[in-house]
N, C-alpha and C positions, 0 to 999 in steps of 0.2 A: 698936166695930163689933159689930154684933149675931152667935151664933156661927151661927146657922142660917143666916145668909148668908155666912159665910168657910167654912162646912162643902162649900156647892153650890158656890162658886168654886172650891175646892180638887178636887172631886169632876170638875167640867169642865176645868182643866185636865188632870186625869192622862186622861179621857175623851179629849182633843184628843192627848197624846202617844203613846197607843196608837193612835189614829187614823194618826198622820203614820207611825208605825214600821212598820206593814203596809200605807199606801200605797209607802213607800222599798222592803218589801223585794220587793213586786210590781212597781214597774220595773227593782229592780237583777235581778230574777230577767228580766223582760223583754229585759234588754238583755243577759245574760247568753247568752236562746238565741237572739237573734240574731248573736251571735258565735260561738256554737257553730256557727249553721247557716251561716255564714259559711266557716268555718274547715272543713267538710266539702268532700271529694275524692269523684267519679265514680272508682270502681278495678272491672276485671276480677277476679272469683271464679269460682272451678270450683262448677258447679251438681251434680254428682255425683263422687264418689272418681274419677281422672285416674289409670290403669294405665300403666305406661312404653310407650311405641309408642304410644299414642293419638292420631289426629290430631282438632285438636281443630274440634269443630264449634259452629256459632249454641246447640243445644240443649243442648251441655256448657258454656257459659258465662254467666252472668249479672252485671249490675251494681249494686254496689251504693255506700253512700257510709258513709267512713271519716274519721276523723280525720285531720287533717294528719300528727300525728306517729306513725301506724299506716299510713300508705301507705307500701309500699316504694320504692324510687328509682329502681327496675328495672322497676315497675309497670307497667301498662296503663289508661290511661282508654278507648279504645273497643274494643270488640270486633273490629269488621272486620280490623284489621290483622294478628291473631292466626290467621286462620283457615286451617285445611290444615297447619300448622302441628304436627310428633309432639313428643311430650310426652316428653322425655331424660332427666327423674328424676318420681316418683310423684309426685301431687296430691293433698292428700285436699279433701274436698266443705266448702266458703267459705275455703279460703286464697286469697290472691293471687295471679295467676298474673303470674310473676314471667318476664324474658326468661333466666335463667341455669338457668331448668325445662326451657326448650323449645331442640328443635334446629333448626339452620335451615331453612327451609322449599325442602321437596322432597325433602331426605335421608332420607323414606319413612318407613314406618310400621312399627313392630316393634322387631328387634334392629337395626338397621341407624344406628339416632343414637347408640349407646353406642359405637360404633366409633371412638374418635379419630382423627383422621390421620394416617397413618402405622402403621398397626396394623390387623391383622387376627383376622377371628371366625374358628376351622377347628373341628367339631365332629368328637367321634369318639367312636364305639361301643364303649359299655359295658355290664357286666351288673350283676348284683348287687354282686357282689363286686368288682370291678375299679370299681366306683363308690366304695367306700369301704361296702359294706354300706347302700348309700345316702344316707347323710350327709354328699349334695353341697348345696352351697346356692348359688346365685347370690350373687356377693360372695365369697365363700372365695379361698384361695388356695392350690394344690397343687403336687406336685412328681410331672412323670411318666416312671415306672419301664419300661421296655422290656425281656421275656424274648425267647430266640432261640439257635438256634444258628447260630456260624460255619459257612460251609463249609469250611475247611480245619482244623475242631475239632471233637472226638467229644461237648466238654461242652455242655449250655445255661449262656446266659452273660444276666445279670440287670445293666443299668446305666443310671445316672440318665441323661435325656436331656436335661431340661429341669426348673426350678429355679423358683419363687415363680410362677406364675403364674393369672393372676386365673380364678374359673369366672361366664360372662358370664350363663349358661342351662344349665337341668338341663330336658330335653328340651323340652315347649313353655311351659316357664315362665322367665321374664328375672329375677325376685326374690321370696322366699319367702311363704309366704303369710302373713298377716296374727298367727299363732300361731308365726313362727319355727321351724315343724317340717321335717324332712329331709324330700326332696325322691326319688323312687324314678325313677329313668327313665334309660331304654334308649342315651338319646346324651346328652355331655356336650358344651358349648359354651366352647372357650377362646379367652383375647383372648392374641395370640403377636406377635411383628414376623415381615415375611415371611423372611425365615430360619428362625427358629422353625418358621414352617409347612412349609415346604419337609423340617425336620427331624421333625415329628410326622406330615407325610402317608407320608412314609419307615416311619417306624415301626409305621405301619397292619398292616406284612406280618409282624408280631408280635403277640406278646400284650401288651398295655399297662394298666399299672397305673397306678391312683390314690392319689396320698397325703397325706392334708391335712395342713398344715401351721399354725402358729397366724401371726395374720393379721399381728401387729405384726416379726414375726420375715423380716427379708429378707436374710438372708445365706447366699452362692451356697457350697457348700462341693464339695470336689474331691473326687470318689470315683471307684476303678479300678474298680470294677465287681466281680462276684462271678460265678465260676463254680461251677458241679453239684459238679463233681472236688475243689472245696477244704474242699468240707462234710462231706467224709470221708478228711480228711487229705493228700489228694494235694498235691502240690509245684504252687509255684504259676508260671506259666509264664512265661519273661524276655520284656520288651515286645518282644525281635527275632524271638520263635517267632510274638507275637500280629501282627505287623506283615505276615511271609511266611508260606506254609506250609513244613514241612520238607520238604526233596525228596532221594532218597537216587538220586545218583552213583557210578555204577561205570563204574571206568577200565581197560580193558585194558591187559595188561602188554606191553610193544614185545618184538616179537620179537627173539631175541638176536642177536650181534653176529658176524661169520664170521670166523675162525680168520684170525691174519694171516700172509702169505704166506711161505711156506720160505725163508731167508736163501742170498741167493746162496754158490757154491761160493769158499771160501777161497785154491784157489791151482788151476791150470791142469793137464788131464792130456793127454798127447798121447799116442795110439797109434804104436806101432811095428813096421813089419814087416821080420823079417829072414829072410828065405826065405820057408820055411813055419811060422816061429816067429813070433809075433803076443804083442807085451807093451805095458804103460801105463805112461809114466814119466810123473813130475809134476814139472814145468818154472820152478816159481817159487810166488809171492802174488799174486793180482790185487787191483789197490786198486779196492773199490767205487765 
């Protein structure tokens, strides 16, 4: 065979098999994004950062389309059903909005969805100092400290009233801001059970301290409390003085007792008259 002609046979087949290999790989890529676009989900995104209390509206959400194995299971495909709807933990701008984000609808807008059941917000005024120097954060957990004095006590008396509890809002903000800086403001927001509250609206008529406490750490510990009097040595007072006041009793002495009566006469006298002579003679015993 002549070689000029097995050189062009040769030259047209590898011609034909790069041909066949970039028509295969342009339908396997074809059928490829068909499957892809197959396998795409309609899911609800937050169209802008979602602040806790948010209720959400048409202009805070939009739609977009995700991978099957990137929609969440909690997801949203349409919008309408979400709407009015406050937002229970933070969103930031294209996540998911997911139903374990949002509270249920009506429970209002604000502090008001972070409330559990069963559990209450009571806020109470604070300053600088009795804030913690400021370094309150929403999220924290503190323990607060009650000064005062009794009334039937000359000392102020300093004792814990309540033990771990959560700070919900540090005056009009629910969570720190984006740089995790402390927080300076005038009333503090804590989440209590109503007992609790009953016991910190109580202690309003004092001075109330703050004091944070580290977050992982939840053990309740028992303290008597601290008076003025013990910080400079003074005796520290049995829990029956703290329980009554002392009250001082004074008992008159009973009048004394009357002399008891003259013992009858031992034996009988009889007068006698013999003329004008007049004598006593004693005639016997008398038995009592």
């Amino acid at each position: 065979m002549d070689r000029r002609l097995l050189k062009v046979l040769m030259m047209s087949l590898v011609f034909a098999l790069v041909i066949s290999a970039v028509f295969y790989q342009m339908l396997a890529a074809r059928r490829g994004n068909r499957r892809a676009k197959a396998d795409l989900h309609d899911i609800v995104v937050a169209a802008r950062p979602l602040p806790l209390g948010t209720l959400l509206k048409a202009l805070d959400l939009k739609l977009v389309q995700l991978a099957g194995a990137q929609v969440p299971q909690d997801g949203f495909t349409k919008i309408e059903p979400i709407l009015d709807r406050p937002v229970a933990s933070s969103i930031l701008q294209d996540e998911p909005i997911r139903e374990a984000r949002l509270a249920p609808k009506g429970s209002g807008p604000g502090l008001a969805p972070m409330i559990p059941p069963g559990m209450r917000a009571v806020s109470v005024k604070v300053n600088e100092v009795v804030g913690v120097a400021g370094f309150v954060i929403p999220g924290m957990r503190v323990d607060v400290l009650v000064t005062g004095r009794l009334p039937h006590e000359d000392s102020s008396v300093t004792r814990t009233v309540l033990q771990n509890i959560l700070v919900v809002s540090a005056g009009q903000k629910v969570e720190p801001d984006a740089k995790g800086q402390a927080i300076v403001a005038p009333v503090v927001t804590l989440l209590v059970t109503p007992e609790q509250a009953e016991t910190l609206t109580l202690s309003g008529e004092w001075r109330i301290q703050l004091v944070l406490r580290n977050g992982s750490d939840s053990t309740i510990e028992k303290t008597a409390g601290r008076r003025l009097a013990e910080l400079f040595g003074a005796e520290k007072p049995s829990e029956v003085a703290r329980a009554a006041p002392v009250r001082r009793v004074i008992v008159k002495a009973a009048p004394p007792a009357p002399p008891p009566p003259a013992p009858p006469p031992s034996s009988a006298e009889v007068v006698v008259f013999r003329g004008t002579q007049r004598t006593v003679e004693q005639v016997g015993v008398r038995n009592p």
